[in-house]
C-alpha positions in Angstrom: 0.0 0.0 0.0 1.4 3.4 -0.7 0.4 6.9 0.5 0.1 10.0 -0.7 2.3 11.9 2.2 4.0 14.2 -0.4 0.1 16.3 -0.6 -0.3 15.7 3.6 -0.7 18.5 5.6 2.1 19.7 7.8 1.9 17.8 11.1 -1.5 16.2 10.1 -2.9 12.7 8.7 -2.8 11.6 5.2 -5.8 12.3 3.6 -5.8 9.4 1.3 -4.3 5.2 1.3 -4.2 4.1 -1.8 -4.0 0.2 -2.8 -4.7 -1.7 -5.6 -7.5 -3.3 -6.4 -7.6 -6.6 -6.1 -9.9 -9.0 -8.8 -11.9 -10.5 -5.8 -13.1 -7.2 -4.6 -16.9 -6.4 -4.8 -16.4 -3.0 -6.6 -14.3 -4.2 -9.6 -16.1 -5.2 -12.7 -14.7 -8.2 -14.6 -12.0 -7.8 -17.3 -13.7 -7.7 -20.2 -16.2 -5.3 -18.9 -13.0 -3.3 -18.2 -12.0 -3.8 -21.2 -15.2 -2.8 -23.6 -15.5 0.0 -21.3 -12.2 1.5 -22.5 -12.4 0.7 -25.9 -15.9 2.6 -26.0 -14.5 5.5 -24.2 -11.9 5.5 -26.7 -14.3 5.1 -29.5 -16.3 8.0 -28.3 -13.2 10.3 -27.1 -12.4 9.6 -31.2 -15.6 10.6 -32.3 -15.5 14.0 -30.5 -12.0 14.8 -31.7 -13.6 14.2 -34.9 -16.3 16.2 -34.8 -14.6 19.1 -33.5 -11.7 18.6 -35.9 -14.5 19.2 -38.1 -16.0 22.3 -36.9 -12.2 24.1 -36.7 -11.0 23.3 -39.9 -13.6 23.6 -42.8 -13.1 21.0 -45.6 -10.5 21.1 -48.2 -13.1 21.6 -51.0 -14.5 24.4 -49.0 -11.6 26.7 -48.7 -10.8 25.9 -53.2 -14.4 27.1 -53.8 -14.0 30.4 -51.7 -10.8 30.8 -53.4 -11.8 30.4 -56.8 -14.7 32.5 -56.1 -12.3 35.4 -55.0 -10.4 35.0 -58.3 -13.4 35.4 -60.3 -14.3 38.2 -58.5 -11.1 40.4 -58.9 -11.2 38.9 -62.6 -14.6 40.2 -63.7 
């Protein structure tokens, strides 16, 4: 078991015990819940890089079409 007593106040208790969890505790799913669990955060984290990638860069096409429309327009 190891301790947090680098964050413990001066002259007081440790606030926290940390230990690992063991596989026979109550509170700790089964691996490949665990596991599914990760990769669908992952898949969603993914997704909302995505998306917001997205929204901060328009598309290639996009940013050709606004160009080619500002040529015209200096050209007519």
């Amino acid at each position: 078991m190891t301790t947090d007593a680098d964050t413990a106040p001066a002259g007081g208790e440790q606030r926290h015990a940390w230990e690992l969890a063991k596989p026979t505790d109550p509170d700790v799913a089964p691996l490949a819940h665990r596991v599914l669990r990760a990769i669908s955060e992952r898949i969603q984290w993914r997704a909302q890089l995505d998306a917001a990638r997205r929204t901060a860069d328009p598309p290639d096409s996009a940013i050709g079409s606004a160009q080619s429309e500002e040529q015209e327009g200096k050209q007519a």
